[in-house]
N, CA, C and O of each residue as an XYZ file, in Angstrom:
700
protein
N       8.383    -20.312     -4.896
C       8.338    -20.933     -3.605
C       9.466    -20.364     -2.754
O      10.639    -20.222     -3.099
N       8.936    -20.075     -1.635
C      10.354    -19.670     -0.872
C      11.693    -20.537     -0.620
O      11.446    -21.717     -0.371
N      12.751    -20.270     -0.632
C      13.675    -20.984     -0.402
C      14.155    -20.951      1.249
O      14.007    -19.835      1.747
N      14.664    -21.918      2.107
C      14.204    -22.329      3.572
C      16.105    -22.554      3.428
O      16.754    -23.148      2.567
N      16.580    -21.758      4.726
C      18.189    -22.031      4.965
C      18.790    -21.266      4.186
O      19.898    -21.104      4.698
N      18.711    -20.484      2.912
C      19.361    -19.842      2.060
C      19.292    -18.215      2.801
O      18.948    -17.159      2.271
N      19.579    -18.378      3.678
C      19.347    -16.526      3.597
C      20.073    -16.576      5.268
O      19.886    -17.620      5.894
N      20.904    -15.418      5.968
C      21.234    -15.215      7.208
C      20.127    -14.402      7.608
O      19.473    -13.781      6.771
N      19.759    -14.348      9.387
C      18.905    -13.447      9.564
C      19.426    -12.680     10.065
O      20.313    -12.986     10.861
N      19.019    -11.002      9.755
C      19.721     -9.813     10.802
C      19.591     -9.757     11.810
O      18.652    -10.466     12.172
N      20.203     -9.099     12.803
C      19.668     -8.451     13.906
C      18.056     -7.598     14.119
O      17.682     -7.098     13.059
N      17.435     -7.455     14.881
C      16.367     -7.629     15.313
C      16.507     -6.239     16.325
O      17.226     -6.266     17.324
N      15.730     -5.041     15.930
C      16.083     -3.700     16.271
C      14.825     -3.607     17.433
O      13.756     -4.170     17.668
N      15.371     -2.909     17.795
C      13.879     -2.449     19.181
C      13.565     -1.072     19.053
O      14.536     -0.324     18.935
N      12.531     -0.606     19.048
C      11.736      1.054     19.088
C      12.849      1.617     20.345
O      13.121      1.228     21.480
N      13.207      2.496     19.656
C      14.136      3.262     21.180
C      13.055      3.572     22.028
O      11.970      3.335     21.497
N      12.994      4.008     23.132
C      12.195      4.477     24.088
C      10.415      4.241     23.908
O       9.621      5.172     24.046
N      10.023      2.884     23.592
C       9.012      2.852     23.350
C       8.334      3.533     21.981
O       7.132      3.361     21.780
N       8.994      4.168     21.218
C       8.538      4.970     20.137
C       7.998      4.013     18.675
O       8.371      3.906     17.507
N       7.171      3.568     19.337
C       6.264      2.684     18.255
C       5.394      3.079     16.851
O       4.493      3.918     16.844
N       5.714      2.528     16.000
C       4.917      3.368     14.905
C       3.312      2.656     15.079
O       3.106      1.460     15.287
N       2.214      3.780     14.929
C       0.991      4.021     14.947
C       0.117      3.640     14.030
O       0.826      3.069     13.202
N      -0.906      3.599     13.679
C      -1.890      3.331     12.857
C      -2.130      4.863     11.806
O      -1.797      6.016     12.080
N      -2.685      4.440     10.809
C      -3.416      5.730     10.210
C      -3.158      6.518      8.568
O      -2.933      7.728      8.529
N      -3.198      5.999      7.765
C      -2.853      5.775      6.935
C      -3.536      6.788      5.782
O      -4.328      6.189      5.055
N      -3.338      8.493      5.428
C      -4.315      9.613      5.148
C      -4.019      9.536      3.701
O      -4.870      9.776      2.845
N      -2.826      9.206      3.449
C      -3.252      9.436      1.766
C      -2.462      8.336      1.050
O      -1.795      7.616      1.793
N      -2.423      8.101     -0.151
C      -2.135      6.717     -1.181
C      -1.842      7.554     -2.469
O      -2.608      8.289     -3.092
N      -0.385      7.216     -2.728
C       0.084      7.116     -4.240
C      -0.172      6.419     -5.482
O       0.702      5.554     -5.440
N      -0.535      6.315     -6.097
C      -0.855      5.413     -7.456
C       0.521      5.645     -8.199
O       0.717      6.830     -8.468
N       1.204      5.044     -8.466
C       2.435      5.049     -8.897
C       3.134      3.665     -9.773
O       3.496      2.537     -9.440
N       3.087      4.600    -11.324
C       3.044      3.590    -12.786
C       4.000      2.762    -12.310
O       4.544      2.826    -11.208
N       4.169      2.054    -13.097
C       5.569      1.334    -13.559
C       6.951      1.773    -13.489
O       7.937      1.358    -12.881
N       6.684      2.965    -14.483
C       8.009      3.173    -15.085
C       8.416      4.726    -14.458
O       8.930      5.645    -15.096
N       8.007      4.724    -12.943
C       8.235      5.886    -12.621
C       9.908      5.711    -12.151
O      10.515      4.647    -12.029
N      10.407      7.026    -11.946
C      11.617      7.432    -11.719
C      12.578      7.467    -10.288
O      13.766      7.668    -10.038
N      11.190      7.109     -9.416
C      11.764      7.296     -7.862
C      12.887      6.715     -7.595
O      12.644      5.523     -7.405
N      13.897      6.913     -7.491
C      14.823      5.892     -6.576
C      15.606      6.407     -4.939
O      16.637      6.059     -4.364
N      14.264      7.603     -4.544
C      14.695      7.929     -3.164
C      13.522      8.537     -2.597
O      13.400      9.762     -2.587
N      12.387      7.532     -1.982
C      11.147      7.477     -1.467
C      11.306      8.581     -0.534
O      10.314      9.237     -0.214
N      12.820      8.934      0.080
C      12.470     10.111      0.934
C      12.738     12.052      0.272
O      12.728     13.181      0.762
N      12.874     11.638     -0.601
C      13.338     12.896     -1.614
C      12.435     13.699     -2.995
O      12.454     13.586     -4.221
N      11.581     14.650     -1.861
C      10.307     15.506     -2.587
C      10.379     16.196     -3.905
O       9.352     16.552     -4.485
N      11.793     16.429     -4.480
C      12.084     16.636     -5.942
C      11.836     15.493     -6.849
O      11.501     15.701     -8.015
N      11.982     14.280     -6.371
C      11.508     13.171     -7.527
C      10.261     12.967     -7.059
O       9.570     12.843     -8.070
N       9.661     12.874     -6.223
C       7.988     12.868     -6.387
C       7.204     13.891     -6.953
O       6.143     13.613     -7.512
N       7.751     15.424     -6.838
C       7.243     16.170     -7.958
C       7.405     15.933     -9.463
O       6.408     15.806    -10.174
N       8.582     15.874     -9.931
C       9.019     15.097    -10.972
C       7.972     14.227    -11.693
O       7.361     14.509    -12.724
N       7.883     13.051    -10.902
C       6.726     12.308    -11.081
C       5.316     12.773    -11.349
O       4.552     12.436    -12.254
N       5.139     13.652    -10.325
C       3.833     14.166    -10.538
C       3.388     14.373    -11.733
O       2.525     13.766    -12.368
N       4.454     15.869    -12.185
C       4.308     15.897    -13.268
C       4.427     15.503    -14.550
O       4.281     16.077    -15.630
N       4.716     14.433    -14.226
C       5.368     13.397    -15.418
C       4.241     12.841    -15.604
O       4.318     12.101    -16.585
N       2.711     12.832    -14.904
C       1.989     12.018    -14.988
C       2.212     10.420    -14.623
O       1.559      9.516    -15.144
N       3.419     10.203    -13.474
C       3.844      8.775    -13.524
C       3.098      8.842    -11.791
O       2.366      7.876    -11.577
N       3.195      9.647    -10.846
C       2.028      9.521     -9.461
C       0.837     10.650     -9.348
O       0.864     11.880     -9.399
N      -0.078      9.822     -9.198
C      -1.194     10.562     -8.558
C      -1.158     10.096     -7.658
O      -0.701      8.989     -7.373
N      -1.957     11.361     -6.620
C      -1.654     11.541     -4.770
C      -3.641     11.589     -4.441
O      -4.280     12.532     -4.909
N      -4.124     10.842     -3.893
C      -5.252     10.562     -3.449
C      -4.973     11.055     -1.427
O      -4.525     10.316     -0.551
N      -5.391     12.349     -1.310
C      -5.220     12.520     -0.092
C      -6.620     12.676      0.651
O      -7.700     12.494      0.089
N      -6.484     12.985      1.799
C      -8.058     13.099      3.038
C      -8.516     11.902      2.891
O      -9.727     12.007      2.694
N      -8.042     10.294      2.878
C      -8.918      9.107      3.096
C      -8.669      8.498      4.695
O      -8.224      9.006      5.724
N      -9.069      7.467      4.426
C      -9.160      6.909      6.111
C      -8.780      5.522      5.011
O      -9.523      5.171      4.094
N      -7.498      4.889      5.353
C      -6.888      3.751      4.698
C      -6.210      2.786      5.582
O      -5.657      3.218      6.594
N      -6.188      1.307      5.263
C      -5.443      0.342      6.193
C      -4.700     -0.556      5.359
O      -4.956     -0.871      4.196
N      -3.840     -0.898      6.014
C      -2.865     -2.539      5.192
C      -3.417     -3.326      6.310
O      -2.878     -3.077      7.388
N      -4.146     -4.015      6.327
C      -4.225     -5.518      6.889
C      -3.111     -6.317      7.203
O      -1.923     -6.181      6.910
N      -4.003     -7.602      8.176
C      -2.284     -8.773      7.742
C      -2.376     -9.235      6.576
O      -3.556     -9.199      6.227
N      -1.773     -9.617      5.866
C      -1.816    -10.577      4.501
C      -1.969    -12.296      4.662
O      -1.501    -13.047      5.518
N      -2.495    -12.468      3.927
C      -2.823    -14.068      3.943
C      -1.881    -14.997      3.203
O      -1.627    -15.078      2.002
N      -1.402    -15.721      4.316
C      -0.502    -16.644      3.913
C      -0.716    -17.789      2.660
O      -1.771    -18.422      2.621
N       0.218    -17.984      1.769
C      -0.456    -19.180      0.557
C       0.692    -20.370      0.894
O       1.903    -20.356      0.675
N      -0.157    -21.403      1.511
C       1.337    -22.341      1.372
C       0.994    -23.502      0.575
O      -0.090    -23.920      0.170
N       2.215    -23.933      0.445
C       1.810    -25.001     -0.507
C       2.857    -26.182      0.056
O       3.614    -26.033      1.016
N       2.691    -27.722     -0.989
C       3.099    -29.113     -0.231
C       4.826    -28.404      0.156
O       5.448    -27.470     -0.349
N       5.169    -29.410      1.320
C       6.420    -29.054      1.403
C       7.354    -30.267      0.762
O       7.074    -31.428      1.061
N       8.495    -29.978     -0.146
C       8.977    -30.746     -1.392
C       9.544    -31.741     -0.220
O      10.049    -32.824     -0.513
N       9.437    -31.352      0.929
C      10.506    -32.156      2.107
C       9.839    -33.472      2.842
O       9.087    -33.159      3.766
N       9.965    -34.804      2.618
C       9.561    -35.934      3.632
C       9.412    -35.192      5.210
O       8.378    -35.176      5.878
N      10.441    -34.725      5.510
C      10.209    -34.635      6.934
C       9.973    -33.325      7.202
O      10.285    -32.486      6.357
N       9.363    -32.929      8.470
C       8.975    -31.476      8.756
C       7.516    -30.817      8.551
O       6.731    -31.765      8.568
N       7.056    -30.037      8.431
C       5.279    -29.521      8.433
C       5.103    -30.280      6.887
O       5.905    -30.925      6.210
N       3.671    -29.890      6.663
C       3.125    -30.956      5.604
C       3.062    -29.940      4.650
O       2.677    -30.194      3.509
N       3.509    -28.440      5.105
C       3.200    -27.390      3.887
C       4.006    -26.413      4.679
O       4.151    -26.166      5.877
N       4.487    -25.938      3.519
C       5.701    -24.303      3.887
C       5.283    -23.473      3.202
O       4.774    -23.833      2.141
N       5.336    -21.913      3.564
C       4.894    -20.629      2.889
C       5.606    -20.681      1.395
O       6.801    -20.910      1.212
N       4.729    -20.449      0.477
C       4.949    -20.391     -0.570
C       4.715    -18.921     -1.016
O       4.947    -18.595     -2.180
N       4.227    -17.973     -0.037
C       3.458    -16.491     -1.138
C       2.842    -15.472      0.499
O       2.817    -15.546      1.728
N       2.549    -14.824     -0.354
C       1.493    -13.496      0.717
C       0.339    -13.224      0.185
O       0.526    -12.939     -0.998
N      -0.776    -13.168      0.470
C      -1.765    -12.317     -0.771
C      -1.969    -11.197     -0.374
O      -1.667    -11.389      0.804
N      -2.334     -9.834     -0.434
C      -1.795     -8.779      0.382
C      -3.035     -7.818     -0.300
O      -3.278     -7.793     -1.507
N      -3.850     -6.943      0.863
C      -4.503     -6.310      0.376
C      -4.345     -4.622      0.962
O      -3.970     -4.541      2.132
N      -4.481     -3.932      0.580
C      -4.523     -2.525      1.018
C      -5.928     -1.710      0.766
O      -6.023     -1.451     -0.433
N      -6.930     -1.276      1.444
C      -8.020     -0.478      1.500
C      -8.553      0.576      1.806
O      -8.459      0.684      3.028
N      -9.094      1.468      1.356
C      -9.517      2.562      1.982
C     -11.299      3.332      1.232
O     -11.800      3.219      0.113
N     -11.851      4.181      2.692
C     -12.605      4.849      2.305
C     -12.643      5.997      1.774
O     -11.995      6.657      2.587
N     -13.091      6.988      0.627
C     -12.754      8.256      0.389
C     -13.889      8.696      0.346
O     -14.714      7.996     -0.241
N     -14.331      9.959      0.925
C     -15.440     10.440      1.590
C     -15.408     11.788      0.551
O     -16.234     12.700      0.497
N     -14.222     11.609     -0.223
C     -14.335     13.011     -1.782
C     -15.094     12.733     -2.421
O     -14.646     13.017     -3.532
N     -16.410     12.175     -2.591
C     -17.059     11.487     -3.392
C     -17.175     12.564     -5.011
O     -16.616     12.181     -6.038
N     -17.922     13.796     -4.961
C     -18.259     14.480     -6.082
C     -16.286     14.731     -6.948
O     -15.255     15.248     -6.520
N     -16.574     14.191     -7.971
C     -15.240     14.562     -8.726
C     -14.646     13.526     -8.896
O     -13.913     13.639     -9.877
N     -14.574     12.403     -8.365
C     -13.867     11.364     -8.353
C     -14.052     10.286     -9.193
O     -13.140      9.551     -9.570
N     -15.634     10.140     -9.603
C     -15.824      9.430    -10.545
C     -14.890      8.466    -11.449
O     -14.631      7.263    -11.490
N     -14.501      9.708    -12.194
C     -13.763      9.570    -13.231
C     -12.239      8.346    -12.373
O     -12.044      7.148    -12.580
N     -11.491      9.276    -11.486
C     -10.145      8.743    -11.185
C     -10.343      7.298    -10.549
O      -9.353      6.572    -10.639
N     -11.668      6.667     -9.806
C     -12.036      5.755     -9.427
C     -12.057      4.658    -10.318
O     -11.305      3.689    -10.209
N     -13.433      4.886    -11.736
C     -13.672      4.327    -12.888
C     -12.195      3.601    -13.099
O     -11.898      2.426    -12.888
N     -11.131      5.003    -13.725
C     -10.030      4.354    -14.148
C      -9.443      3.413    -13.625
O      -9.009      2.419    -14.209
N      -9.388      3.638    -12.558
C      -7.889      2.491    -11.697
C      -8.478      1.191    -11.632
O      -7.812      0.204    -11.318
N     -10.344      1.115    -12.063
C     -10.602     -0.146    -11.956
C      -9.839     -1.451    -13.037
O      -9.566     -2.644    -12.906
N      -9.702     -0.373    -14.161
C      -8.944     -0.982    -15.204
C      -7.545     -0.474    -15.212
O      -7.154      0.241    -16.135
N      -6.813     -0.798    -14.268
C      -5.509     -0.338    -14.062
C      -4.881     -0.732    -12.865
O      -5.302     -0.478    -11.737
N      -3.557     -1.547    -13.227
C      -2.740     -1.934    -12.455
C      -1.293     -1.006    -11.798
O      -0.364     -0.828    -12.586
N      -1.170     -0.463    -10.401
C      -0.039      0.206    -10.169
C       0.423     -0.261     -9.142
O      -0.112     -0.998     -8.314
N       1.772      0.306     -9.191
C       1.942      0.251     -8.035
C       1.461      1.239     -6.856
O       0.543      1.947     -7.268
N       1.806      1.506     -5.501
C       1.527      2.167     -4.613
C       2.335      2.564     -3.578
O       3.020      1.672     -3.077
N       2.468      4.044     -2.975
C       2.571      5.018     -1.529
C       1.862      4.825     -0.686
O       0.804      5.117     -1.244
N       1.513      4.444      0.625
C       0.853      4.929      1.441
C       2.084      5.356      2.322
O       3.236      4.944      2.456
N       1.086      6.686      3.030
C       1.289      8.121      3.506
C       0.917      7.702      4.731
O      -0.281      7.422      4.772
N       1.573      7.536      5.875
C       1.433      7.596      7.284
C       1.652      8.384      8.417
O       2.548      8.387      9.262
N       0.610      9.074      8.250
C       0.261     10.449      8.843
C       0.674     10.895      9.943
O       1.046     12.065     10.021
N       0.697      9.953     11.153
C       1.240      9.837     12.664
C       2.308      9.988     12.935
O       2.682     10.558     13.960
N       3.395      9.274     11.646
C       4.549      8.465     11.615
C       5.555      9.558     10.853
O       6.771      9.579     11.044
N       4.769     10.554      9.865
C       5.618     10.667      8.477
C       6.451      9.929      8.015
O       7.670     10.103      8.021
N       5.704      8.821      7.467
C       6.080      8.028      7.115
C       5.775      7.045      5.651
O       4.636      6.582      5.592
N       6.510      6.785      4.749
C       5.947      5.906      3.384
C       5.897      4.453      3.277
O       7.008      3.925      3.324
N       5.292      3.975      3.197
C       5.290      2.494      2.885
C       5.381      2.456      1.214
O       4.794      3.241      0.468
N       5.921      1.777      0.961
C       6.119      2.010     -1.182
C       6.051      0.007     -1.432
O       6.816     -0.915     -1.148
N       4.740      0.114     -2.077
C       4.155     -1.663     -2.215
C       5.002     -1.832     -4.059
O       4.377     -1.553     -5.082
N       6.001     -2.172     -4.057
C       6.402     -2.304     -5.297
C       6.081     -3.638     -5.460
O       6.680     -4.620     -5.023
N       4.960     -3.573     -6.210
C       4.089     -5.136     -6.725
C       3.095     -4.136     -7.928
O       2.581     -3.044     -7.687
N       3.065     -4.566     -8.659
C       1.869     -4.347     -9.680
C      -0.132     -4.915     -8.858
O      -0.674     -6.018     -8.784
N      -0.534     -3.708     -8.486
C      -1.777     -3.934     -7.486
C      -2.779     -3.528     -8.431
O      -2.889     -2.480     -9.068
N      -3.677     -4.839     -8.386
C      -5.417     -4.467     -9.208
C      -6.170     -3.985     -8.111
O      -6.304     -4.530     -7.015
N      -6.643     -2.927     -8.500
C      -7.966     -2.169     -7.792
C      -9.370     -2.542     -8.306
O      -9.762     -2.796     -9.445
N     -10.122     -2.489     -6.904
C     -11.371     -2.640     -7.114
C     -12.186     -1.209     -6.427
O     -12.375     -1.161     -5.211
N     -12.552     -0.283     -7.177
C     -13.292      0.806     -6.353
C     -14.687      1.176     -6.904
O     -15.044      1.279     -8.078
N     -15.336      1.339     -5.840
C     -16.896      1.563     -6.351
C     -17.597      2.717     -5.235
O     -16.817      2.938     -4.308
N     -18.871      3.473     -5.137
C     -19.031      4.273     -4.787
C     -20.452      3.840     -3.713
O     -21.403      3.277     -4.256
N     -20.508      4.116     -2.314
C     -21.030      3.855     -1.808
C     -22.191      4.535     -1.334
O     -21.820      5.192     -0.362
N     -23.431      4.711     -1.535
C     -24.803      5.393     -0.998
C     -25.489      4.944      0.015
O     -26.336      4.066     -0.152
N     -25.195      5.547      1.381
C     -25.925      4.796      2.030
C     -27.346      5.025      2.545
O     -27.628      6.215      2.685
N     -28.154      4.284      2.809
C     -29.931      4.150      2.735
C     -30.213      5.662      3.821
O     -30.932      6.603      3.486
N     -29.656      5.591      4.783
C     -29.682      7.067      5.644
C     -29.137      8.216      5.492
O     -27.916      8.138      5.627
N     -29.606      9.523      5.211
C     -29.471     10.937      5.134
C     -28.778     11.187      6.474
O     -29.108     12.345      6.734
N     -28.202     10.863      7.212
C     -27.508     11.039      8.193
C     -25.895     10.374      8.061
O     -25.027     10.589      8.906
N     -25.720      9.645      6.998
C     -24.298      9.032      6.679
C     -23.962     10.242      5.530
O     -24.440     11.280      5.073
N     -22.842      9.381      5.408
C     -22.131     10.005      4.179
C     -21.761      9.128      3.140
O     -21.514      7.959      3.439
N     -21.662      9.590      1.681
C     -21.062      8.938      0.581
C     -19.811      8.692      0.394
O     -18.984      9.603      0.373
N     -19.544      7.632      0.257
C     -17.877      7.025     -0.117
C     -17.827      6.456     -1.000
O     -18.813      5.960     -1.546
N     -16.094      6.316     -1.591
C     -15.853      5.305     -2.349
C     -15.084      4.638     -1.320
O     -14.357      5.121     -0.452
N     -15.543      2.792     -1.722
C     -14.724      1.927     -0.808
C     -13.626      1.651     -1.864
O     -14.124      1.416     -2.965
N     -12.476      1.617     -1.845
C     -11.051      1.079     -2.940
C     -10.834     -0.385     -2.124
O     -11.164     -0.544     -0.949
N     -10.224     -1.410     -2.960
C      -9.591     -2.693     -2.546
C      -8.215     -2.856     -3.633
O      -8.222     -2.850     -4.864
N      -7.309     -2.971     -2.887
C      -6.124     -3.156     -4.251
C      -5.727     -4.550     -3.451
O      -5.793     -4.811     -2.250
N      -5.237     -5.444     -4.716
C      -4.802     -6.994     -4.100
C      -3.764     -6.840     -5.170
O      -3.754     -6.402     -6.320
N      -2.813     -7.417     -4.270
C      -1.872     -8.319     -4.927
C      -0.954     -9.122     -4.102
O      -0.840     -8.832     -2.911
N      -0.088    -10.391     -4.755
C       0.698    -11.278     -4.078
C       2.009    -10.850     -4.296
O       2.430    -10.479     -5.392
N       2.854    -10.911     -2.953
C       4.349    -10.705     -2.737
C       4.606    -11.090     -1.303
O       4.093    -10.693     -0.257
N       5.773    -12.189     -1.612
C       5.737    -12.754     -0.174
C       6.939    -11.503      0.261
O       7.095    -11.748      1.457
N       7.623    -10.617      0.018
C       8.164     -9.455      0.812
C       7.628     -8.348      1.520
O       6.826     -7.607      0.952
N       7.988     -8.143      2.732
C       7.094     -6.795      3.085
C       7.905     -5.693      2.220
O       8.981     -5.785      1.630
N       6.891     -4.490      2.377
C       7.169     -3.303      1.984
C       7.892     -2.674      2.489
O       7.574     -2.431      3.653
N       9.256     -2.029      1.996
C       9.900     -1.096      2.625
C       9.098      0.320      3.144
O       8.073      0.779      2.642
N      10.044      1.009      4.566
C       9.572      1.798      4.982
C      10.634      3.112      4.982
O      11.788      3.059      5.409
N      10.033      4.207      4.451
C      10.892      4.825      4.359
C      10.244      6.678      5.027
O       9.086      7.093      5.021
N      11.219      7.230      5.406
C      10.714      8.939      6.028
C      10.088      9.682      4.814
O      10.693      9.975      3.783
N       8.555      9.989      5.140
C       8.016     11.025      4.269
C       8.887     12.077      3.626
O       9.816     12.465      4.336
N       8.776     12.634      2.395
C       9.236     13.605      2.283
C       8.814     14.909      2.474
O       7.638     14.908      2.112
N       8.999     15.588      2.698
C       8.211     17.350      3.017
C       7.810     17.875      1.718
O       8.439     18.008      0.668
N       6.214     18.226      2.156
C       5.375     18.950      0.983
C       4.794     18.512      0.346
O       4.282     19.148     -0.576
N       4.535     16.867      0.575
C       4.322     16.195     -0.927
C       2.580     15.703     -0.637
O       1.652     15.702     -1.445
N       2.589     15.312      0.807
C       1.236     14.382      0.714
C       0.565     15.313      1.666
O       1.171     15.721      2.657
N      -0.792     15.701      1.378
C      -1.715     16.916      2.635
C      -2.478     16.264      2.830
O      -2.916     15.357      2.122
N      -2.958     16.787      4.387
C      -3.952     16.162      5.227
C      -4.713     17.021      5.257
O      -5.758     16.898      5.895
């Protein structure tokens, strides 16, 4: 449950000159447990990883973070709202239009919990969801010869913290 009064709040930064971060979200990390990162902006430990077999890099999708859905629950307090945030439920999604080959890497993650990168293409920019996220991915056919085949992905999980944001590193994620 969150704790209410225990915490100071910071200062409250403004986009210099209007320089707002954008939408658009091209590629997603799958990233174990027990990987090694401890500098989201530094392209020698994401290779590292790579090859460590601790991230795979899912690039060319069309992906979003949503808002997350609030979980509240009774508030322990007589006085004040009748319920305070207790949680986040938090989902992250995307389409991948790689359909032939993928099979396999899709199948897996259905039975597999990671964490996650998303790659913000506009921005160069990382979002890193350190929560253990269940995926749901399946492969989409649609009835018209004029669409295209996808896999739709859904990863859920609860964390009432947002995700840190941190500067892409160079070389690592292609569009």
């Amino acid at each position: 449950m969150a704790q209410y009064q225990c915490t100071d709040l910071p200062a409250h930064e403004k986009a210099i000159c209007g320089d707002y971060l954008k939408g658009g979200i091209v590629s997603v990390g799958l990233l174990e447990s027990d990987h090694t990162i401890t500098n989201f902006s530094t392209a020698s430990q994401y290779t590292t990883n790579i090859n460590a077999g601790k991230l795979v890099l899912i690039d060319g999708i069309k992906a979003e973070l949503p808002a997350p859905s609030p979980v509240e629950g009774e508030n322990p307090v007589a006085c004040g709202s009748e319920t305070i945030l207790d949680n986040m439920d938090r989902t992250v999604t995307w389409k991948d239009f790689n359909v032939e080959g993928n099979v396999d890497l899709y199948d897996a993650m259905n039975l597999k919990q990671t964490k996650a990168i998303l790659y913000e293409c506009t921005n160069e920019k990382v979002t890193v969801i350190d929560a253990l996220i269940s995926w749901t991915a399946f492969r989409v056919i649609p009835a018209s010869n004029k669409e295209k085949q996808y896999f739709q992905v859904t990863g859920k999980w609860t964390l009432l913290a947002e995700s840190q944001i941190y500067t892409a590193p160079s070389g690592i994620f292609n569009q």
